[in-house]
N, C-alpha and C positions, 0 to 999 in steps of 0.2 A: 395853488393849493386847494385841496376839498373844501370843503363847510363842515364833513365829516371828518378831516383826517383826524387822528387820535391826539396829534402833537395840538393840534391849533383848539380842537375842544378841551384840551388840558388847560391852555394859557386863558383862552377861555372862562373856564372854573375856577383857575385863579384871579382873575378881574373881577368876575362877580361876587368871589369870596371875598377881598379886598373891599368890594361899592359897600359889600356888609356889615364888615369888620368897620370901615369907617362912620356908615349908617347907627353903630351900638353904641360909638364912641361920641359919636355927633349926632344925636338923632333931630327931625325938625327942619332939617338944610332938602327944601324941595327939588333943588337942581340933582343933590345927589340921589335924592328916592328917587327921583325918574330914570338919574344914568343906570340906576339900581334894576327899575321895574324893566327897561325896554334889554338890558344887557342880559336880566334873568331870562326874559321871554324868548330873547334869540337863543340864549344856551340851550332851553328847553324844544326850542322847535329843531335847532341845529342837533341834537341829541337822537333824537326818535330813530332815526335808520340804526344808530350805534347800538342802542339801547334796545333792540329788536331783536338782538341776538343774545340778549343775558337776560330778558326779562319778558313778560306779556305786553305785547307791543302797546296792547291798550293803556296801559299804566303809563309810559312815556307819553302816547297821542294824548291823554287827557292832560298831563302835566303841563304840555304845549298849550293845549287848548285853555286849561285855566289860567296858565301865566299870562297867559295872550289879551284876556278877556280883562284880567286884572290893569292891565296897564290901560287896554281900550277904557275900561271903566276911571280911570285916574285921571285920563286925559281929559275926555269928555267933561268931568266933574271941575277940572282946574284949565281947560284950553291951553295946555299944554304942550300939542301935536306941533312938529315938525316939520313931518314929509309933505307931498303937495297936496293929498288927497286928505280934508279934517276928520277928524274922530269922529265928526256927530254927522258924516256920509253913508247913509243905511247899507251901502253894501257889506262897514265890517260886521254887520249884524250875526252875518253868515258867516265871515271871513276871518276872525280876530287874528290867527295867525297871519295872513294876510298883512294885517295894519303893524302885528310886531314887526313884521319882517320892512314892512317900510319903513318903521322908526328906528331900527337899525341902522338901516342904510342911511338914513338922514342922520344917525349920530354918529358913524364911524366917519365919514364925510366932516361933519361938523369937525371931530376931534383933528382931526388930516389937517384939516385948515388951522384948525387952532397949533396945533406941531409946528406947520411949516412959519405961521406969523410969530412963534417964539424964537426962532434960529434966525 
């Protein structure tokens, strides 16, 4: 399946809408601002090609680009990162979607494990 397809950026919007909804209800709880920040930042990066065809593309690349930066800034600030390569590695400098997109994949991985060690 895409990163783009329509169905999967859907279910997508609904998880991050949920890390939300729970973040308002519960605010304070750092594991879920992070599942929050790194799940916004992939929605956002995963969006851009979509979002290229209803809007100024620019308007999505920055959205990407801030969300990216926001989480790079979170991590850094709390040591929080995941993936193999840390936050405080100057190539995200240049890169932050870069670094969202590895804490994605460090945390759809994590969740896979965490699924399969419940069953």
């Amino acid at each position: 399946m895409s990163t783009t397809d329509p169905l999967a950026l859907l279910r997508a919007t609904v998880a991050v809408q949920r890390l939300d909804d729970e973040l308002t209800v519960s605010p304070g709880d750092p594991q879920r601002e992070r599942a929050y920040r790194v799940h916004r930042a992939a929605l956002a990066d995963r969006a851009v090609p979509v979002l290229a065809e209803v809007e100024d593309p620019a308007i999505s690349e920055q959205d990407a680009e801030d969300t990216a930066r926001r989480l790079l800034r979170h991590d850094r600030a709390h040591g929080t990162g995941r993936g193999p390569v840390p936050a405080d590695d100057p190539r995200w400098d240049t890169d932050p979607r870069g670094y969202a997109r590895q804490e994605h994949a460090a945390a759809v991985l994590d969740e896979h494990d965490q699924e399969h060690a419940r069953a």
